[in-house]
N, C-alpha and C positions, 0 to 999 in steps of 0.2 A: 355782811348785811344782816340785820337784825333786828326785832323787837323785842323791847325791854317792858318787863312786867314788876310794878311792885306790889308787896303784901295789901296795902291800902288799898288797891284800887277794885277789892271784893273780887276779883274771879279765882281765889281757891290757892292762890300762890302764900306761901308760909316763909318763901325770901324771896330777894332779889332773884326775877329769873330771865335769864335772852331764849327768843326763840331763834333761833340761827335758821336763817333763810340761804345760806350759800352754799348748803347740797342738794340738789333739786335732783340726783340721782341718787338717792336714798328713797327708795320706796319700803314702807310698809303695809302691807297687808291687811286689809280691815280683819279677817280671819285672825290674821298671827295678834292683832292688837286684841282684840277681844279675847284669845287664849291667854293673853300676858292678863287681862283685868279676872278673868276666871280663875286664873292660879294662884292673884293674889298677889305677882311681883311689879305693880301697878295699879294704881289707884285711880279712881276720877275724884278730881276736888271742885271743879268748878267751869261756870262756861262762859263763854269771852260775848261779847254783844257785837252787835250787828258793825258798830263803826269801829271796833277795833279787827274784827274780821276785812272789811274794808280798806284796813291800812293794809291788812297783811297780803292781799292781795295787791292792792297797789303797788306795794313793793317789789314783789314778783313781776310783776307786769314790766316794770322798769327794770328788769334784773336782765342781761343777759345768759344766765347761767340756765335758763328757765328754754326748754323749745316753743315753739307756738304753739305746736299740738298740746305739750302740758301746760299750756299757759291755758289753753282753750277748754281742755279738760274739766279744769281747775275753776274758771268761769261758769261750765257750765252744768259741774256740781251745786255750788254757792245757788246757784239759779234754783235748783230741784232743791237747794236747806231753806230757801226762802229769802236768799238775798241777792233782792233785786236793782237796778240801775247801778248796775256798774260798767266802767266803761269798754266799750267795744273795744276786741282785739281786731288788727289788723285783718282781711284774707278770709274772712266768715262771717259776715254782714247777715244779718237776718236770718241766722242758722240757725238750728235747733235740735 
């Protein structure tokens, strides 16, 4: 499972690129990630807008590979970046 990004479509991508959504046990580190852009072996090029964030959560959502807790997590980061109405996960109605 995957999202597919091309050069055209302006977020910063230079080829064709997937995001692979089928290791949900791959954590990275906001720390270790901002070490990798401080060193220089990572770059930022660009940032994704509201409805393709949207999809990529969708997709997760429907992913079994995904627990509830980090499905929930994951929802309610998106919430505190500013993206809002997305839909409720099962098991935490009105939580916050």
């Amino acid at each position: 499972m995957g999202v597919r990004f091309y050069p055209e479509e302006g977020f910063g991508f230079t080829s064709e690129c997937i995001l692979d959504l089928a290791y949900a046990d791959v954590v990275v580190r906001k720390t270790d990630f901002q070490n990798q852009e401080e060193s220089g072996r990572i770059e930022g090029k660009g940032c994704l807008n509201t409805a393709r964030l949207k999809e990529i959560y969708g997709k997760i959502c429907d992913s079994e590979g995904y627990s509830p807790k980090l499905k929930h997590q994951i929802r309610t980061n998106f919430n505190k970046a500013g993206i809002s109405r997305l839909p409720e996960l099962p098991g935490r109605r009105n939580r916050r």
